[in-house]
N, C-alpha and C positions, 0 to 999 in steps of 0.2 A: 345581370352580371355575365352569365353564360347562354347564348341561346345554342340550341342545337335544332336543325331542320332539315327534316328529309334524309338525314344520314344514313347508309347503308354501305357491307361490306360483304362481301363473299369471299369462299374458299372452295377453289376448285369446281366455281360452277354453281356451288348453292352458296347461298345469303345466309349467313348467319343471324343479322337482319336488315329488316328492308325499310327505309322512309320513315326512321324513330323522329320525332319533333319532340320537347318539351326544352323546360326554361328552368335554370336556377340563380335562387335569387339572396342577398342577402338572410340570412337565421334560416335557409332550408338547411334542413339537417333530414334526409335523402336515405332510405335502404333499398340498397339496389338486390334483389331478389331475382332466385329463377334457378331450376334445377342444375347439376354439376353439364357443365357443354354447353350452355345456353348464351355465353357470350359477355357474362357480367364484365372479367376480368379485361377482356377485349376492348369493351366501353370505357370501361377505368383510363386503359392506355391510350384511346384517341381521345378520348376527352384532357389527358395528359400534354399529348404531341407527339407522344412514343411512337404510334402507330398512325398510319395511312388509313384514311378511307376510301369507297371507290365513287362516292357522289354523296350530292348535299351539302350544305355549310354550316359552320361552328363561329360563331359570330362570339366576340369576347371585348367588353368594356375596356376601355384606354386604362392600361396601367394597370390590370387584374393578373395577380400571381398564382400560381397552380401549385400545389407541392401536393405531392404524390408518394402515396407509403406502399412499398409492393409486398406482393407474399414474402419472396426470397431477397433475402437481402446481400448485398456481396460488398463485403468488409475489405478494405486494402490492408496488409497483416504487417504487422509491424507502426502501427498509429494506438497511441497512450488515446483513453475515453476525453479527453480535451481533445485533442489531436484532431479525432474523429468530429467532435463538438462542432472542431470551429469551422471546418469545411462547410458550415450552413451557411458562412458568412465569405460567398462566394469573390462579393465584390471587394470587403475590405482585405483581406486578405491579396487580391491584385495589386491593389494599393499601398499593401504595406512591405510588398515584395520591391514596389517601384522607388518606394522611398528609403528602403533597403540601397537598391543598387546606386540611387542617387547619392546619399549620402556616403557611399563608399566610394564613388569616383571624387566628390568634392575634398574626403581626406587622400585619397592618393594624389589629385592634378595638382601643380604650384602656378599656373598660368592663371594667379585669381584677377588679371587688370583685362585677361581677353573675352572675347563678346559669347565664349563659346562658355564658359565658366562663370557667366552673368546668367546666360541662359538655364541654365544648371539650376541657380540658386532662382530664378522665378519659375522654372517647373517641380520646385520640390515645394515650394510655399504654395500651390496651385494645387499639388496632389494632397499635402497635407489639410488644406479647406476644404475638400474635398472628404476627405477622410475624417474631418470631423464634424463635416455634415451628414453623414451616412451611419455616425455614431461609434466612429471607430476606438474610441477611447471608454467607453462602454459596454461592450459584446463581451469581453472577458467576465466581468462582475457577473451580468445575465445570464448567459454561460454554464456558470457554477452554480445560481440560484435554480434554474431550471432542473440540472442535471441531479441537484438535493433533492427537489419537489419531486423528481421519480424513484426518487431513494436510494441514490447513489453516496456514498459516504466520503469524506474530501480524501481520505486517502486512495479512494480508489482511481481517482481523476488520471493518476499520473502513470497507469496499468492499462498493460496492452490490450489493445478489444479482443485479441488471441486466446487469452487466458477467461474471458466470459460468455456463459452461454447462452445459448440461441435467446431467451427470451428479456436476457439484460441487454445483449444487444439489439434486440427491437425497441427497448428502449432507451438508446443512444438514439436509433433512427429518430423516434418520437421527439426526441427532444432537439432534436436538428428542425424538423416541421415546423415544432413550438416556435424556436428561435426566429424562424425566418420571416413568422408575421404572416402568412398567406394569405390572400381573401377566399380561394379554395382551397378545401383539402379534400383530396381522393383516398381513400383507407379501402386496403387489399387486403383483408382476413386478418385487421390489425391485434386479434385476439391469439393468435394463434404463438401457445408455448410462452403466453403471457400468463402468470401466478393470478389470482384471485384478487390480490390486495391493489394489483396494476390496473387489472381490468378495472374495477371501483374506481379507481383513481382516474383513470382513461377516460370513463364515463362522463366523470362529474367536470374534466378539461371542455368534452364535448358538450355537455349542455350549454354549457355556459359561452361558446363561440359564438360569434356572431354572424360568420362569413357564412358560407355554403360549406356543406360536408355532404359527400357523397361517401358511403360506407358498403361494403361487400363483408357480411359476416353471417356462418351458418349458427351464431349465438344467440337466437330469440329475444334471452333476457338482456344483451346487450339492445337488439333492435327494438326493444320495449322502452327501455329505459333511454333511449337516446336519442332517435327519429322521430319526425313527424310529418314525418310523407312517405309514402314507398312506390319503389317503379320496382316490377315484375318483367322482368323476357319472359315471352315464352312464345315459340314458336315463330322467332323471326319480329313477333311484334314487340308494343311494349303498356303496360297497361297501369296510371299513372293514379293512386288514389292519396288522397289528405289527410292518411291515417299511419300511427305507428304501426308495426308489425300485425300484431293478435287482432287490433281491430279490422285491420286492410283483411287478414284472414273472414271475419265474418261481413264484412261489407262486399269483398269478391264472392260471396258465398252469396249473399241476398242478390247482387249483382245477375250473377251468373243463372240463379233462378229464375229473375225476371226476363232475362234471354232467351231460356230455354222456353217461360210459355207464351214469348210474343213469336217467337221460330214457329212453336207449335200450329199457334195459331193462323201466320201466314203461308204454312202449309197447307192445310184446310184452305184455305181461299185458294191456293196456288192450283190444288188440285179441282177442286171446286171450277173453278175457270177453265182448265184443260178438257174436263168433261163436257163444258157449253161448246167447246170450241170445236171438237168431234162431232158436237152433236148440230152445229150448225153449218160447218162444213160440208155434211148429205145433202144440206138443202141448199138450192141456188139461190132462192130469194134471199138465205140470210147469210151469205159467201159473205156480205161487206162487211157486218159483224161479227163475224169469226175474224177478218184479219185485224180488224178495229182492237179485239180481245187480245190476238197474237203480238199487235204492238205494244200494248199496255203490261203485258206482262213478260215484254223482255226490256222494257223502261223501269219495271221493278226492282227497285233496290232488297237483294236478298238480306233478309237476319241472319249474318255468321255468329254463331257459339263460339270461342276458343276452346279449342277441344282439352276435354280434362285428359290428364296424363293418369291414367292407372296403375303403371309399372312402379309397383311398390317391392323391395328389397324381401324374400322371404328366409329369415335367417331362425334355424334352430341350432344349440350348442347343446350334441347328445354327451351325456355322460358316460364313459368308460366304464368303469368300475366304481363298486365304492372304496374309498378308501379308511382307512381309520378315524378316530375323533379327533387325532392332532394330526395337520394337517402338515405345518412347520413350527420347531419349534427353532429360537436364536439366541446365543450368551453373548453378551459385550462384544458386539461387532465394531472393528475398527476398519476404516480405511481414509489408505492417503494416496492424494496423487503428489509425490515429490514430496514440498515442504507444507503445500495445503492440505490437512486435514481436513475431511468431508463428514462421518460419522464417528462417534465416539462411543464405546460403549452403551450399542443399540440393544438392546432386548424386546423381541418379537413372539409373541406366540399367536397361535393362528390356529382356528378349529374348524372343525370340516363344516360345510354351508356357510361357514362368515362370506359376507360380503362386506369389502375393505377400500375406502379410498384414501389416497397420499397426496396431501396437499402442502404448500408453503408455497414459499419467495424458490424462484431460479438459484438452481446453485446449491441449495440446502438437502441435496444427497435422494433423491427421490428415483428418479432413473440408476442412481447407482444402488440403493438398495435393492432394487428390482430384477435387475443384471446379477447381485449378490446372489438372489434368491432364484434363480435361474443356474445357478453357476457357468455366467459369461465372464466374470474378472474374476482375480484375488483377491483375498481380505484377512483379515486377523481378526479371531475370535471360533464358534462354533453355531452351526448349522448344520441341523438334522429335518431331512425331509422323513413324514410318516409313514404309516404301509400302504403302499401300493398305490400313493400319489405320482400321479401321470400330467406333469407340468406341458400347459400350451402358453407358449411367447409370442406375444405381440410389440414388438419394438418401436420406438417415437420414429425411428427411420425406418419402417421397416420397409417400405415403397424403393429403399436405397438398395437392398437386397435383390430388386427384381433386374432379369436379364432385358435392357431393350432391345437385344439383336431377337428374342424370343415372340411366339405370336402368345395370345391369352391363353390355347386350349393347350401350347406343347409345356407353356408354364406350370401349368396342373398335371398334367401328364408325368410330368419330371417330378413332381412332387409327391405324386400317388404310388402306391403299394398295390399289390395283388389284390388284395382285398375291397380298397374301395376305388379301382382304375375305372370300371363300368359305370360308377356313380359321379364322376367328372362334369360330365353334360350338365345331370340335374343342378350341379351344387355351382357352374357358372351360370343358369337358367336362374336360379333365386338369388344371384346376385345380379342381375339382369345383365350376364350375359349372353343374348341369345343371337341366334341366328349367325347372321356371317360378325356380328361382334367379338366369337370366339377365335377370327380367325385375324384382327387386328394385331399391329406390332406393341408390344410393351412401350415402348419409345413414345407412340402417338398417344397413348391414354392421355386425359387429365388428371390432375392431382386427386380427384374423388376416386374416379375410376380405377386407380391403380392401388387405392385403398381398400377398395373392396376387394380388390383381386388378393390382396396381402392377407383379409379377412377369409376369403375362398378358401387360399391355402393352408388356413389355421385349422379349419375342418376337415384335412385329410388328415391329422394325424391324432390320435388317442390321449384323451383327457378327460381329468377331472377338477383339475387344480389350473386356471386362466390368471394369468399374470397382463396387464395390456397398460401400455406405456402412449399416452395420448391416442386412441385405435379415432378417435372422432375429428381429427386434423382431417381438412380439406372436403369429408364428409355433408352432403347438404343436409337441410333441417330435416326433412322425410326421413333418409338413410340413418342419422343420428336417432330416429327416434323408432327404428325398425331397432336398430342392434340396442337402444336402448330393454325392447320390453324384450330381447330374445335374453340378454342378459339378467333379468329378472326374473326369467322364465329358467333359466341356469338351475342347475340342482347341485351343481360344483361348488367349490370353493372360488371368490373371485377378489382380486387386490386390483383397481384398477386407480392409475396416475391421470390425473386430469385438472383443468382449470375451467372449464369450464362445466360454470353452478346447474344450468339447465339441465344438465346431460346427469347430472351427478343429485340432483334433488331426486328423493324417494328409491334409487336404487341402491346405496348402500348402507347399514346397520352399523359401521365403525366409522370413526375420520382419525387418521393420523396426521397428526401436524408436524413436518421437519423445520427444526429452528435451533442455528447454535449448535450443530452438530448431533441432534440428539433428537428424540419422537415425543409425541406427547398424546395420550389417548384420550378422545371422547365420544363417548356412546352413543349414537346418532347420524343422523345424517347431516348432510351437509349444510343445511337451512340451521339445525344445531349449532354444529359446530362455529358458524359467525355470530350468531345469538352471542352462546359463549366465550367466545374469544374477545367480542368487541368489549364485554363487562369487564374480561381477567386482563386486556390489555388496554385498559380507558387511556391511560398518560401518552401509551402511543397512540392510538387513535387521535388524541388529542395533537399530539407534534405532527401527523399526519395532516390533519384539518388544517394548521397554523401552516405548515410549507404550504399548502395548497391551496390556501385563501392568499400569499403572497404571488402568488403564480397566475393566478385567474384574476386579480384584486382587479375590483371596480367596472370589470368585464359584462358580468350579469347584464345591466341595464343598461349598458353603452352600446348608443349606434354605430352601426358601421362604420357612417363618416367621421362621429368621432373620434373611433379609434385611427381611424386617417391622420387626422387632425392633431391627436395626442400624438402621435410617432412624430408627425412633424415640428409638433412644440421640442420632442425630446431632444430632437436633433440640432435644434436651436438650443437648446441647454446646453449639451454635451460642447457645441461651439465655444457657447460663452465660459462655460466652466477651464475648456482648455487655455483661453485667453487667459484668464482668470491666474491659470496655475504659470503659465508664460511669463505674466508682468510679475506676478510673484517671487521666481526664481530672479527677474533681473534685479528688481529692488532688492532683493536680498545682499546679491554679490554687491551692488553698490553697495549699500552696507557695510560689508566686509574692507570693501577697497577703500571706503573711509576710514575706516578705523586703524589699516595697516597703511597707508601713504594719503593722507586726508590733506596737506600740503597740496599734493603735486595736483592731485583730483580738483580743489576748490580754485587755483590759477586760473581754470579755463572758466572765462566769463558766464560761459551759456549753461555750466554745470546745471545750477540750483536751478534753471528752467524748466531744464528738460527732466531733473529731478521729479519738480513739483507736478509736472505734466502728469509722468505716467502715474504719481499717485491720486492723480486726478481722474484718470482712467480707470484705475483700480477702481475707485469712489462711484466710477461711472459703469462698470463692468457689474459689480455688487450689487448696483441699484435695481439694474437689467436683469440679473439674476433672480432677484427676492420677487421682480413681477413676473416673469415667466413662470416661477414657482406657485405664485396666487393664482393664474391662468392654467395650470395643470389641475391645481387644487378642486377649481370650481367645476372644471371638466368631469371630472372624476366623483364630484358629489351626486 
């Protein structure tokens, strides 16, 4: 489907890499791996079209579609979630725009006997076959099925994507993909500020695809649950195994050991050899076999290791002070943005050492409760922080906070106090930034990198009480799993917002659920809390499954080509159907015009011919119908 060969690309002189080859092919479902810099996201984009490479070629089957979902996504503001929708339906939309303008010159022109108004009336019959070959009379229906299956509710269809956040509009993106049928899809960190119940959802979409999926996610249990191949960067190269995540983890590990003791081993010989060759070299007689030796061992092909990467994140969160046993307590918290109501009569209490995660659906007050308990916004109701709690914030944006005219080290510098300005150095050093990396512009980081720096700066200032609003966005799995155990190593109080299950199993003792304005408490962690939720909410789970068994229907076990095949029967459907509803509407009016001047109508000899005709058509249209339908049917068995 996609070949890639030889491909490389540099930046300023070094390759970020060089000569990648591999092949993807129908049901690859692909996790592209490799520390934060390594070039995943770069791949993503020329294997897109987005970006240039500097050599090699990308060979791509007659007729294979790419759609491509990026980290950041940029909304045009002022488009209703339809609006946004139907933009996936590039082509019909050209189409319907053409027969727009067509039909609007044909009611203003009166010149209907000249060649130029003849013309007119066979490019708008030309556009409109066109348009219902391509399924134009169908896309809306799909549309709204889709945009259900992600949990969008019909009133919300006709509301601006301005008014929804980040991770409902990721999935409008999703559901544009869905629409479009792609034989690839490329996925940028498709997890990211996506709710729990999405992800699951997300998943069970991807299993069930047939095309190629190439995926970029620091979410394990997403890469567990979904791939079955993984390509690793690392260091320019690319290293290609047939295993989902965990396993490719211990299969590079047996891997990488069996390198190390064949390396071993043909060093001993390497050196082995160099000492005969010394040693024969004194002697003339045996000059010829010394150089014999010297040839043969620069004809040797060396054993390269890929060098392991050691630079592991070392994160400690010291605690301030202690503070009291109530850490915050909260009465009937309200807040509204305008006419939307967010939280309603919230009641929070929180005791020193809880550690607390905040989970639901986008939109359900989670970031704003956090902001509440921070005191970043207004609210109605009461909050009382305890004694001598020293709140540290970590914001979902907080990488937005940062100066890029600023280098790394004057970032910190600006951040720091008297007291810990000399400890600067160490605390960019444990977040690896060392060397001349301290002296890099803000602007240039990646999205990881600029999160650890947000994390850096979290440690200059005095706490005991950690509030952190997604801190593991853009994060790789390492980094995630460094500030995972430093966080559990915490002796604070900690409330952290996240969607993501891996990061959040075994670290916290609470789960708040926001739903409908309001919190709901269960004591446990987060492998808990979907135990219980999936019991206390079976009927949704239930309407859950049933949208999303329409959405994926018949998917599972259908080939590629089939699904080829099926779009093309549907669009042969949708033809006939609109034929269908054509001859309908005229027979009708006749009809009518019987009934009201049946006299003047029945005069013309050829009437009852051309009568009998099209409901012979009809007869003939219906027939066409009921087999294409049997022909879908059997497909789909």
């Amino acid at each position: 489907m996609l070949n890639i060969h030889k491909v490389s690309i540099s930046f300023q002189g070094d390759y970020l890499f060089e000569d990648i080859t591999f092949r993807l092919g129908n049901g690859d479902r692909v996790g592209l791996v490799g520390k934060n810099g390594a070039g995943k996201s770069t791949l993503l984009k020329i294997l897109s079209g987005e970006m240039e490479y500097d050599s090699g070629q990308i060979a791509t089957e007659k007729e294979v579609s790419i759609g491509f979902l990026k980290q950041d996504i940029d909304f045009v503001y002022g488009r209703t979630v339809l609006e946004e929708s139907y933009q996936a339906f590039t082509e019909i939309k050209i189409l319907e725009a053409k027969i727009e303008n067509i039909n609007k010159l044909l009611v203003e022109r009166t010149d209907y006997e000249s060649e130029a108004y003849h013309q007119l009336m066979i490019d708008v019959n030309e556009i409109q076959h066109q348009y219902e070959i391509i399924g134009g009379y169908n896309y809306q229906g799909e549309t709204e099925k889709i945009l259900q299956g992600l949990g969008f509710k019909r009133e919300d269809f006709n509301k601006l994507t301005d008014t929804f956040s980040g991770g409902w509009r990721m999935r409008i993106e999703l559901a544009k993909l869905l629409l479009q049928n792609n034989d690839v899809l490329l996925l940028d960190e498709p997890t990211n500020h996506l709710d729990i119940e999405s992800i699951i959802w997300l998943e069970g979409f991807l299993k069930n695809y047939t095309g190629a999926i190439v995926i970029v996610s620091h979410d394990k249990m997403v890469l567990d649950n979904v791939t079955n191949r993984t390509i690793e960067i690392s260091l320019g190269r690319i290293y290609d195994y047939p295993k989902p995540y965990s396993e490719y983890l211990i299969l590079r590990s047996e891997i990488r050991a069996q390198q190390l003791a064949s390396q071993k081993n043909q060093q001993k010989q390497i050196q082995h050899t160099e000492k005969l060759i010394e040693k024969f070299r004194a002697k003339a007689t045996k000059a010829t076999m010394a150089q014999s030796l010297i040839k043969k061992l620069d004809k040797l092909e060396r054993i390269e290791v890929d060098e392991e990467d050691n630079k592991i994140m070392s994160l400690h969160f010291p605690i301030s002070i202690t503070p009291g046993k109530v850490v915050l307590e909260s009465e009937n918290i309200v807040k509204n943005y305008g006419e939307l109501q967010v939280l309603k009569n919230v009641n929070l209490l929180v005791e020193r050492k809880s550690k607390i995660a905040f989970v639901g659906q986008n939109g359900q007050g989670k970031t704003t409760l956090a902001k509440i308990i921070v005191n970043e916004i207004p609210f109605d109701g009461n909050l009382k922080l305890g004694h001598n709690v020293q709140i540290g914030y970590f914001a979902q944006n907080q990488v937005d906070f940062l100066d890029g005219s600023k280098t790394v080290l004057d970032t910190m510098i600006d951040a720091a106090n008297k007291t810990n300005r000399s400890k600067v150095r160490d605390i960019l050093g444990a977040f690896l930034f060392r060397g001349d990396d301290v002296e890099k512009y803000v602007r240039v980081l990646s999205g990881g990198e600029r999160n650890r720096l947000a994390l850096a700066k979290l440690l200059l200032q005095p706490l005991n009480f950690l509030v952190m609003d997604e801190p593991t966005n853009h994060l790789d799995i390492t980094s995630k799993n460094v500030l995972k155990q430093a966080l559990k190593k915490f002796e604070g109080t900690l409330i952290v917002v996240s969607h993501d299950r891996d990061f959040l199993k075994g670290l916290t003792n609470k789960v708040y659920e926001f739903k409908d304005q309001r919190i709901k408490e269960y004591l446990g962690d987060i492998d808990f809390y979907l135990e219980q939720r999936n019991i206390q909410n079976l009927r949704d789970v239930e309407k859950r499954d049933v949208i999303e068994k329409e959405v994926t229907k018949g998917n599972n076990k259908r080939s590629y080509h089939d699904q080829k095949k099926l779009k093309s029967i549907n669009n042969k459907l949708s033809k006939v159907e609109a034929q269908i509803h054509q001859l309908e509407i005229e027979i009708k009016d006749i009809d009518v015009e019987l009934e009201i001047n049946y006299d003047a109508i029945v005069s013309n000899p050829l009437f009852f011919d051309e009568y009998q005709k099209k409901k012979e058509n009809l007869n003939l249209l219906m027939k066409i119908w009921e087999d294409i339908q049997l022909e879908i049917e059997e497909i789909k068995m």
